[in-house]
C-alpha positions as CSV (number, residue, x, y, z in Angstrom):
1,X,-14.7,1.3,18.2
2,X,-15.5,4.2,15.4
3,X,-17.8,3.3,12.5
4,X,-18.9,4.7,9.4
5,X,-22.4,5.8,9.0
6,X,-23.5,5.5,5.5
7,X,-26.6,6.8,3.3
8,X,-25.8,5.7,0.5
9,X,-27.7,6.0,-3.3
10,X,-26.4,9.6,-4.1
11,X,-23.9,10.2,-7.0
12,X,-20.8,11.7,-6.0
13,X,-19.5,14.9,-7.3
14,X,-16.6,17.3,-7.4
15,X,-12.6,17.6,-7.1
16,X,-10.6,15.5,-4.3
17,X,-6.9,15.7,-4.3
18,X,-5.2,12.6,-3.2
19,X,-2.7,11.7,0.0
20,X,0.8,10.8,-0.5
21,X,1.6,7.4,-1.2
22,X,1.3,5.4,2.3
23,X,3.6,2.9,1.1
24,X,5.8,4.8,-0.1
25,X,6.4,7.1,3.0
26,X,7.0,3.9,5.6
27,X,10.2,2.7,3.5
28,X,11.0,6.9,3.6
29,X,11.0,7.0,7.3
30,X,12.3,4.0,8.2
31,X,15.1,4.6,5.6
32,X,16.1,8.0,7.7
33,X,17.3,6.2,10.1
34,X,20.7,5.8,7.6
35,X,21.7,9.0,7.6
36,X,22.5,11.1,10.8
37,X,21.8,14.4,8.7
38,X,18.3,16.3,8.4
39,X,15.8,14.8,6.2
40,X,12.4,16.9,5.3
41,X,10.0,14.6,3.5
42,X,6.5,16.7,1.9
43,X,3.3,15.1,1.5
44,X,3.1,13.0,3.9
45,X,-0.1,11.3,4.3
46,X,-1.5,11.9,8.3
47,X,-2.3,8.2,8.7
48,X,-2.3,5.5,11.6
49,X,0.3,3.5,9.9
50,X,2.4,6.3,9.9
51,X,1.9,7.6,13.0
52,X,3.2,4.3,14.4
53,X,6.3,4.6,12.3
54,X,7.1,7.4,13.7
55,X,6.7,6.2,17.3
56,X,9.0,3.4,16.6
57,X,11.6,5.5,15.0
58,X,11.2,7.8,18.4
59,X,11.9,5.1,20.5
60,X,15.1,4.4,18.4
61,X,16.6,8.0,19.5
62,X,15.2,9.9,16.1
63,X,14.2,13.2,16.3
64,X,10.9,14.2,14.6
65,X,8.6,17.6,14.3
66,X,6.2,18.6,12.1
67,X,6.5,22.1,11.0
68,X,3.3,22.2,8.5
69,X,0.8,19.6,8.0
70,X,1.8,17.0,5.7
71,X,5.7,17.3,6.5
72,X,7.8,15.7,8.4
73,X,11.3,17.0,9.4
74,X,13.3,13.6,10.3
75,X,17.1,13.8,12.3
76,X,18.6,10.4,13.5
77,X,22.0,12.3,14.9
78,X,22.3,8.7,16.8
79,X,20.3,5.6,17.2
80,X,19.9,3.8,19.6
81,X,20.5,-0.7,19.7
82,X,17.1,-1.3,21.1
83,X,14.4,-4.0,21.4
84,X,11.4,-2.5,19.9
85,X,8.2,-2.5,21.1
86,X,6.4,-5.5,20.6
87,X,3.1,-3.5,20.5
88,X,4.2,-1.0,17.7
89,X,5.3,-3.4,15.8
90,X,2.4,-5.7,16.1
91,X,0.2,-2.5,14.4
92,X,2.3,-2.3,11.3
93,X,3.5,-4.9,9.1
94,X,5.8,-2.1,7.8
95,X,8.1,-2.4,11.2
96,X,9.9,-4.8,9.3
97,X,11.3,-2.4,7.3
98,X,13.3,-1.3,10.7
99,X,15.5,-3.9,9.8
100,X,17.3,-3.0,6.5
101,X,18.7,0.6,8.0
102,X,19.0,-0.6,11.6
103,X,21.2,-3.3,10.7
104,X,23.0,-1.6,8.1
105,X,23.4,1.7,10.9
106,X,24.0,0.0,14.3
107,X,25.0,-3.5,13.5
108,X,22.4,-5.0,16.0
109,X,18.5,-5.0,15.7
110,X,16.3,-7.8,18.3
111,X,12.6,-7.1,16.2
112,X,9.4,-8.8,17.0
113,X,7.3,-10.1,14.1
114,X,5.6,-8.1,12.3
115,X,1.9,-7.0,12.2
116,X,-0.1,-5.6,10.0
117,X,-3.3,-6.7,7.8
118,X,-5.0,-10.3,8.5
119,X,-4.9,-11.2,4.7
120,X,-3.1,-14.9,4.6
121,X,0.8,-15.6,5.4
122,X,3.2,-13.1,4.6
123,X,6.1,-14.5,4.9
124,X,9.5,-13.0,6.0
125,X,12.3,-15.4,4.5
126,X,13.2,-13.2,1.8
127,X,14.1,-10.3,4.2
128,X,16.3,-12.4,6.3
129,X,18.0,-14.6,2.9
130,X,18.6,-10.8,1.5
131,X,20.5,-9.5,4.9
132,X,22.2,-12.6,5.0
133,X,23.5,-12.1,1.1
134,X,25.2,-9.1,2.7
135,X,26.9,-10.2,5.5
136,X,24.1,-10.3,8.6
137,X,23.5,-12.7,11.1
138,X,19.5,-13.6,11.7
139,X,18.4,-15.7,14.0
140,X,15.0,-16.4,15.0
141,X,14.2,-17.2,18.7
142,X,10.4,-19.2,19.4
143,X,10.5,-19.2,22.7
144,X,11.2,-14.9,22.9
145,X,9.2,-14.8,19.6
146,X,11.7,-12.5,18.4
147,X,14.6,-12.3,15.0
148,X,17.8,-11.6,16.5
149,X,20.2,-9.6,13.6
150,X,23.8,-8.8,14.1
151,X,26.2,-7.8,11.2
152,X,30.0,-6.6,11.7
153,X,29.6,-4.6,8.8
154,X,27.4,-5.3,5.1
155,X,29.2,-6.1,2.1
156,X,28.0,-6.0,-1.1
157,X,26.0,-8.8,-2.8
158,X,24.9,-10.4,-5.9
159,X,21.7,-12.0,-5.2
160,X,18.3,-13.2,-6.4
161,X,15.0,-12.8,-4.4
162,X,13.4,-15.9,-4.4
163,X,10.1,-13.7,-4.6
164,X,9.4,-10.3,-5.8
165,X,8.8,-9.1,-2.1
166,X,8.1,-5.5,-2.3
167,X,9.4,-4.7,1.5
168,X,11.9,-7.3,1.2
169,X,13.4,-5.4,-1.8
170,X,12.8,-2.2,0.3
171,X,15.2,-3.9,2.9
172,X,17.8,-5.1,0.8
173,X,17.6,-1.4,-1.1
174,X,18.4,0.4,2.5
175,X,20.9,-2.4,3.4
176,X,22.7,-2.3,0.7
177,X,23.0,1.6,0.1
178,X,25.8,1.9,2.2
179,X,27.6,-1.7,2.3
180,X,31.2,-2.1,0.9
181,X,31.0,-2.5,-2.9
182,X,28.4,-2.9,-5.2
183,X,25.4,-5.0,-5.2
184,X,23.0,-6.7,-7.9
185,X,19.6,-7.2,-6.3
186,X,17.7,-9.4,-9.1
187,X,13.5,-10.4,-9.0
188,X,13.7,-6.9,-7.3
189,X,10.2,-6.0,-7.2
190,X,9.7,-2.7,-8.8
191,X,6.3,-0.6,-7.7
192,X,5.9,2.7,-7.2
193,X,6.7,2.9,-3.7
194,X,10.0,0.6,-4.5
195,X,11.2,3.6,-7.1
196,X,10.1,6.4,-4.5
197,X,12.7,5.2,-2.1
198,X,15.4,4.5,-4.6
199,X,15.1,8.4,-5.6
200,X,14.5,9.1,-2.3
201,X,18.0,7.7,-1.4
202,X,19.8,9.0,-4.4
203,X,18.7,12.5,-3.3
204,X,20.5,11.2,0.1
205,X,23.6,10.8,-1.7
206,X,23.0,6.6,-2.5
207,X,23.9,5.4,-5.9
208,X,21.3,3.4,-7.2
209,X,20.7,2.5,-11.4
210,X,17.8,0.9,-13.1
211,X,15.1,2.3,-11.0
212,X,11.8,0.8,-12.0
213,X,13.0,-2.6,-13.3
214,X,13.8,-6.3,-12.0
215,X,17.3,-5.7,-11.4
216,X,19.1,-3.3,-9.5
217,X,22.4,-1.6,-9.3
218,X,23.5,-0.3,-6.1
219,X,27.0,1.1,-5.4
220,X,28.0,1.6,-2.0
221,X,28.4,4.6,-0.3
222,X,30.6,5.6,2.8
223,X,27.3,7.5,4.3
224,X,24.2,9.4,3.3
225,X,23.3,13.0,3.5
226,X,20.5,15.3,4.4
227,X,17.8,16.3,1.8
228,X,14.4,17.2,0.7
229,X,11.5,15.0,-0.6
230,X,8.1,14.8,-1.8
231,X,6.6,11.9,-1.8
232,X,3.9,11.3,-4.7
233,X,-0.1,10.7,-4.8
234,X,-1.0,7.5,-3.8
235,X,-2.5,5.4,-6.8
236,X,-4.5,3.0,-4.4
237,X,-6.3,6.0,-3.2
238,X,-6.8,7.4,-6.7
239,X,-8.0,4.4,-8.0
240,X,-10.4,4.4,-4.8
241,X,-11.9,7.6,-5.9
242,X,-12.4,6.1,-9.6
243,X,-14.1,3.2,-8.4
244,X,-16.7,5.5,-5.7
245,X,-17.1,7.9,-8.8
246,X,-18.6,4.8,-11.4
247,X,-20.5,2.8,-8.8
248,X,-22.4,5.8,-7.5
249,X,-22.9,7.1,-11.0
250,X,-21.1,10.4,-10.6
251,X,-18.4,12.6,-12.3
252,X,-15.5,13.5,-10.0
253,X,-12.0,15.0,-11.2
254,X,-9.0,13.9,-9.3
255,X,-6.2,16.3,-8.9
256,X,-2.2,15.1,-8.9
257,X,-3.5,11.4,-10.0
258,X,0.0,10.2,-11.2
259,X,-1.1,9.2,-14.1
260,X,2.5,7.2,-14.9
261,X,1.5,4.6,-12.4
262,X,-2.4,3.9,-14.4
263,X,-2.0,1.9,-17.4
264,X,-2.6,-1.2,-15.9
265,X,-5.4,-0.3,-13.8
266,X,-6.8,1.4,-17.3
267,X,-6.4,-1.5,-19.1
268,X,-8.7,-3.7,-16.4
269,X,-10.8,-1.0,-16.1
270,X,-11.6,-0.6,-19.5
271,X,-12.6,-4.3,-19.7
272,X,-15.5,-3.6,-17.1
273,X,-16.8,-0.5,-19.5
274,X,-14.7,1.8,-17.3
275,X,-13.0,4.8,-18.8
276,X,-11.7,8.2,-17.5
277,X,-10.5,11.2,-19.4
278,X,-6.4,12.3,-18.7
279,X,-6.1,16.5,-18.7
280,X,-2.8,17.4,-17.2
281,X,-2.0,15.5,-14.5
282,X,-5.6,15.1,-13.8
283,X,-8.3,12.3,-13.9
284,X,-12.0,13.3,-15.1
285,X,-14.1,10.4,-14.6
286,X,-17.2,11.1,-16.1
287,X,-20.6,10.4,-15.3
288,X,-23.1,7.8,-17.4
289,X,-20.3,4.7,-17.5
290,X,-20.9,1.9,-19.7
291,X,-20.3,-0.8,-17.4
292,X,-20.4,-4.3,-19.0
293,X,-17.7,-6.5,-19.0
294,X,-15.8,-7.4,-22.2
295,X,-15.5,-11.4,-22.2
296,X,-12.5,-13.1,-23.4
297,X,-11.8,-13.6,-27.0
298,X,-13.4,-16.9,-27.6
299,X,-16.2,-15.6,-25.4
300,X,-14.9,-16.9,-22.1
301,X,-15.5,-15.2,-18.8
302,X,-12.5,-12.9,-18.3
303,X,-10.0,-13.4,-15.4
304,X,-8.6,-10.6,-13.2
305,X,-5.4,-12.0,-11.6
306,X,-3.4,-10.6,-9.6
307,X,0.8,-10.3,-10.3
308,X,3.9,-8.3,-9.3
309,X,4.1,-4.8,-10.8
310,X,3.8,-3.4,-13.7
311,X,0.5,-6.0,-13.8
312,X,-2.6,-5.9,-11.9
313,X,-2.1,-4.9,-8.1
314,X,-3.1,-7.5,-5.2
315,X,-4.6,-4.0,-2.8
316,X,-6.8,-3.0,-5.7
317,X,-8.2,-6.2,-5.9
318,X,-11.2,-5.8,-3.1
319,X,-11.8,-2.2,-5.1
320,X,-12.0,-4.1,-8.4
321,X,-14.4,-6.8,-7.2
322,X,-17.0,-4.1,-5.9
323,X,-16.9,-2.2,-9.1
324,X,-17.8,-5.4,-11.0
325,X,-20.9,-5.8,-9.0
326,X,-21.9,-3.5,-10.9
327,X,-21.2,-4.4,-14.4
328,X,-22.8,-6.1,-16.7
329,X,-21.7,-10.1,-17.0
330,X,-19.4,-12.1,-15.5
331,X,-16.0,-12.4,-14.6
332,X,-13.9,-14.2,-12.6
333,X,-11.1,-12.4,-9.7
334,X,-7.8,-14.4,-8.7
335,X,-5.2,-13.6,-6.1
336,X,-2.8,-16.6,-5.8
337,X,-0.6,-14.4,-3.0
338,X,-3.1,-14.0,-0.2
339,X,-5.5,-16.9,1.0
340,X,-7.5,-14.2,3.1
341,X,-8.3,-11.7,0.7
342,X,-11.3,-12.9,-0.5
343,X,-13.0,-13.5,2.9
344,X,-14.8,-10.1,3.1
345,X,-16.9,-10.7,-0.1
346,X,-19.6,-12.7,2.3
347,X,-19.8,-8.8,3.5
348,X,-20.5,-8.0,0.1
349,X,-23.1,-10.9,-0.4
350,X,-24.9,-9.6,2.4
351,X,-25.3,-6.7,0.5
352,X,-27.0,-8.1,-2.6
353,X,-23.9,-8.6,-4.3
354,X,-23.7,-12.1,-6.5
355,X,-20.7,-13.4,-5.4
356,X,-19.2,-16.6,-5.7
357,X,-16.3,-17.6,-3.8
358,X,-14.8,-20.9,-5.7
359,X,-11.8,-21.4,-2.9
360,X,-9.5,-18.8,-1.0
361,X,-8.2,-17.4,-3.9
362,X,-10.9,-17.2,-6.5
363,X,-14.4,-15.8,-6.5
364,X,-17.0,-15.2,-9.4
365,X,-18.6,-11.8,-10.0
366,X,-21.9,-12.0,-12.0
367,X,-23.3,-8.5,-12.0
368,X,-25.3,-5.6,-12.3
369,X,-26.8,-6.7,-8.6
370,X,-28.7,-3.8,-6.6
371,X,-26.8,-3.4,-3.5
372,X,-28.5,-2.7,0.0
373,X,-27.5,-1.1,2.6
374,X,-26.2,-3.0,5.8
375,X,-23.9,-3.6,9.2
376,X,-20.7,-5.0,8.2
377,X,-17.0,-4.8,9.4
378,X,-14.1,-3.8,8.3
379,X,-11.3,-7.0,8.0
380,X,-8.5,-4.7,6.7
381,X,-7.3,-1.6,4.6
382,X,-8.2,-2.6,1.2
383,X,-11.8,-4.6,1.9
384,X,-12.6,-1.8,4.5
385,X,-12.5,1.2,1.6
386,X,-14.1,-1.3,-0.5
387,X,-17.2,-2.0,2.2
388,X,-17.7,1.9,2.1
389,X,-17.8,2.0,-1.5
390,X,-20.6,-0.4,-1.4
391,X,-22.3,1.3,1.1
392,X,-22.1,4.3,-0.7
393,X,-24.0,2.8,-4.2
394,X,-26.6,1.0,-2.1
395,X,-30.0,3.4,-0.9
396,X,-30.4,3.9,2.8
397,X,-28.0,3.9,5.5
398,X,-25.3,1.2,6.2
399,X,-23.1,0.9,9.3
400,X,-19.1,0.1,8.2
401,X,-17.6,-1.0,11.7
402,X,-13.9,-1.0,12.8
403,X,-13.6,2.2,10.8
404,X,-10.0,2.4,12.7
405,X,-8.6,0.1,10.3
406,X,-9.5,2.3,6.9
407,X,-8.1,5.3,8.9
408,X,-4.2,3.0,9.0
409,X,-4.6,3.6,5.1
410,X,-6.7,6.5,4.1
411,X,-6.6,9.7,5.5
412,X,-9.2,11.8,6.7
413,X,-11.1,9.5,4.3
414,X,-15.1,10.8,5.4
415,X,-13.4,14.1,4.8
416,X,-12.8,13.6,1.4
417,X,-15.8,11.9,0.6
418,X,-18.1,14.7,2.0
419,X,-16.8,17.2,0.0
420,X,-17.9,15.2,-3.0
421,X,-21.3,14.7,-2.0
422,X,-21.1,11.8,0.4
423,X,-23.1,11.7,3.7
424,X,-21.0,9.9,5.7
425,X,-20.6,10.3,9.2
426,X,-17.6,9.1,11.9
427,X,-19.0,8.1,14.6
């Protein structure tokens, strides 16, 4: 198992350019699998997650290379009615996204459940109520431990997601792009992964109106065509970079930052003392931060809670808690969607960090609290960057474990860090 060796204590300094968005680019290569043209997709982030999409769209019959680094060339002449791999799909929780195109494409799709990040339940019923609004057949089998789809052709759908699921929406986006007649997907979530692949598709040849809000209109097409993408920064990574910038007291600029995708985040931010400065399409966050919390009107503690987009982001949320260990007062961090999230701030506890944890979905942040350096594990993505932000404010060396699981989100992530000052080591 690989591990991140830490010495933490030194203020980080420099430029770093982002990766692509990684959730954006697994709802792009799954939704290649519509088309039987060439696709090219740019910027492409070289990460584990998408290295497994790939495999899995390989095994369906799609042919891939990789003519530079950080682009893809995608052709799915034909595709293949196959029972995936129960292994890929175990890596990824994003091999459910398979099922939108596949079913839409071949008619017939036997998937295994999904994998992906140990964070709570994450349910699947919206997928399969959204493929049923337009005309497919799901069954799930216990015993095989397998959802059975068949569909004799999609038709178009009015329908309303009993959640603002961002794959689900993904699925019902791909389904629907080329089903007979229009389709009104309402609740749609609407981050910026979800409006990447509806521009994505439209470059494809889909017909797809109000990008970016709760309720979509899609007009069916006979079949897609090839094309050219890029995908954008990714704003989880950015804000990453922010918070390792403030909690080791350095100045780094961050190049391509999409800015559009930031007011929220700026807006939290701001309330723990946090502010950048905006040149071009650049981030400057400068060194000497504030860092105290603002308290709620009447003097409160403040609440950081989690919603759909535009609000405050669930995967920032581990960032966000480590940043306000080091901010003067108190606030208080809730995310209602996943009862797992919070588990990895006993990691963070360990480290110095006042922390309490009221139930699955709530802790309390008091803060500043010196942080020390020490041997923790990564439980996912999210809390794994967050660990090695932590490791990198806290003097001396610290050991971040299961290093494999940052590497599904964040590329070459030691890499990056170096090249701002970091000494961090894979080992």
């Amino acid at each position: 198992m690989e591990k991140f060796i830490i010495d933490g204590g030194y203020p980080l300094r420099g430029t770093v350019t982002p990766s692509g968005n990684k959730n954006a680019a697994l709802p792009l290569l799954a939704a290649c699998l519509l088309t039987d043209q060439p696709v090219t997709l740019h910027n492409v982030p070289e990460i584990r997650d998408v290295l497994t999409m790939r495999a899995l769209l390989e095994s369906l019959g799609a042919e891939i290379e990789a003519p530079a680094p950080g682009t893809l060339r995608i052709q799915a002449r034909q595709v293949r009615e196959a029972d995936l791999d129960p292994e890929l799909c175990r890596r990824v929780r994003s091999s459910i996204l398979l099922a939108g195109p596949l079913v839409a494409r071949t008619g017939i799709l036997h998937l295994p459940p999904p994998g992906g990040d140990v964070i709570g339940r994450r349910r699947v019923d919206t997928h399969i109520l959204a493929l049923r609004a337009l005309g497919a057949e799901v069954e799930f089998e216990r015993t095989a431990n397998i959802f059975r789809f068949q569909a004799d052709g999609l038709r178009g759908a009015d329908m309303l997601l009993d959640e603002a699921s961002v794959t689900a929406t993904e699925n019902a986006i791909m389904a629907a792009v080329t089903a007979e007649g229009a389709t009104i997907i309402r609740n749609a979530a609407s981050e910026p992964h979800v409006q990447e692949l509806c521009r994505f598709l439209n470059v494809l040849g889909a017909k797809i109106q109000n990008i970016g809000s709760n309720t979509l209109m899609i007009e069916g097409v006979s079949s897609l065509g090839g094309g050219t993408f890029t995908i954008g920064p990714d704003y989880l990574e950015v804000v990453s970079f922010i918070g390792a910038a403030v909690v080791t007291e350095g100045e780094v600029r961050i190049r391509n930052a999409g800015l559009e995708y930031l007011d929220m985040i700026k807006l939290v931010f701001n309330r723990f003392g946090i502010t950048w400065n905006e040149e071009g399409t650049d981030i400057l966050v400068p060194a000497g931060q504030a860092l105290n919390i603002l308290p709620d009107l009447d003097n409160s503690i403040p609440e950081i809670k989690v919603m759909p987009w535009p609000a405050f982001p669930a995967d920032l949320m581990s960032i966000a808690i480590v940043v306000a260990t080091q901010a003067q007062g108190s606030v208080l961090f809730h995310d209602w969607m996943y009862e797992g999230r919070m588990y990895f701030t006993d990691k963070l506890k360990k480290m110095g960090a006042q922390i309490v944890l009221c139930d699955p979905h709530r802790c309390i942040v008091q803060g500043p609290a010196q942080l020390y350096p020490a041997d923790v594990e990564s439980p996912d993505i999210r809390a794994g960057l967050s660990l090695v932000l932590a490791a990198l404010a806290a003097k001396g060396k610290s050991t971040i474990r299961n290093a494999g699981q940052i590497d599904r989100g964040y590329e070459r992530i030691e890499e990056k860090l170096k090249t701002l000052g970091a000494r961090i080591e894979r080992v």
